[in-house]
Every structure is written in structure tokens, then in C-alpha cells.
C-alpha positions in Angstrom: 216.6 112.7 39.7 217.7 114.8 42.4 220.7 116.3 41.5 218.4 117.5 37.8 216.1 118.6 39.6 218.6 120.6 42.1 220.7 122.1 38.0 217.4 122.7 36.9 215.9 124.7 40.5 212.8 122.8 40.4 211.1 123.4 44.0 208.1 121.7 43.5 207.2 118.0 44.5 208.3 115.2 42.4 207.0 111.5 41.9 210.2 108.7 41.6 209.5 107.3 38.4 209.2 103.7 39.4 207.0 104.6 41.8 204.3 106.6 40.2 201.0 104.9 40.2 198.2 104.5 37.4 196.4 107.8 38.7 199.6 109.5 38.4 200.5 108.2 35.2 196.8 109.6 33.5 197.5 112.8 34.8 200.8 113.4 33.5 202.2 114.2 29.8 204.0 111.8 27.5 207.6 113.3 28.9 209.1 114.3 31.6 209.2 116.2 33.5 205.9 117.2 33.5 204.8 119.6 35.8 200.6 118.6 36.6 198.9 120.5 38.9 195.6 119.1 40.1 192.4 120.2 42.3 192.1 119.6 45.9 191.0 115.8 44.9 193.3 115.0 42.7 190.6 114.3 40.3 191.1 116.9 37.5 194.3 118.3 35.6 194.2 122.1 35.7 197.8 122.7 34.7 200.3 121.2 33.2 203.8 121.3 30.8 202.2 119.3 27.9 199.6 120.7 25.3 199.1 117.1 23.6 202.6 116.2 22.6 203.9 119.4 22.9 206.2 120.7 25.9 205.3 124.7 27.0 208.3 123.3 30.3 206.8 123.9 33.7 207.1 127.4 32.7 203.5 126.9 31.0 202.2 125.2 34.1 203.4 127.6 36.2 201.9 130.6 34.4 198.6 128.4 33.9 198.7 128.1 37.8 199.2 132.2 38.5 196.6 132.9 36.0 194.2 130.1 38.3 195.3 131.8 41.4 194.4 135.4 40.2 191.4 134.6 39.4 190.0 133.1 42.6 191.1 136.4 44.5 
């Protein structure tokens, strides 16, 4: 997982597989990776890779997450 995630420059935090949990599991998509960013609580999705079963890549979460940012300036 590391050495993908080092190819694929992926900077951002990651969950090992076996040890993601059942709150982590109903946040994320059906594939991976899934990039999910969540609010301060972790209680609500407010970005992530997968529109249903469809994969934007963390490029869609990422650009979901600048257009959240520019908009609370």
C-alpha cells in the first residue's frame, strides 16, 4: 500500500485496509482508493472520489475540497 501510494504521489493520510473500522467503511466509496474528506467531527462526507459507483480519482475530491476552502475565505 505504501509503495502505490509512493508511484501514485498520494500525500494525504491513508487507512490499512484491515484496519478501517465500520465508521470508516460508511464513509468511503465502493473502491479504492477513495479519497473522503470529512468535517471537523467526522460526521459528514463533504468530498470524496466516488459519485455512486463512479470514480472522478481523488482528483474530484481534491477539486471538491479547493472549491470548500474558497468558499469559507
Amino acid at each position: 500500500m505504501r509503495d502505490y501510494m509512493k508511484e501514485d504521489r498520494m500525500p494525504w493520510l491513508a487507512v490499512k485496509y484491515e484496519a478501517r473500522s465500520e465508521k470508516i467503511t460508511s464513509c468511503s466509496g465502493p473502491g479504492i482508493p477513495c479519497l473522503v474528506l470529512v468535517d471537523a467531527k467526522g460526521q459528514q462526507v463533504l468530498a470524496d472520489s466516488f459519485q455512486g459507483d463512479n470514480c472522478g480519482g481523488p482528483q474530484q475530491a481534491l477539486a471538491e475540497t479547493r472549491r470548500i476552502l474558497q468558499r469559507g475565505r
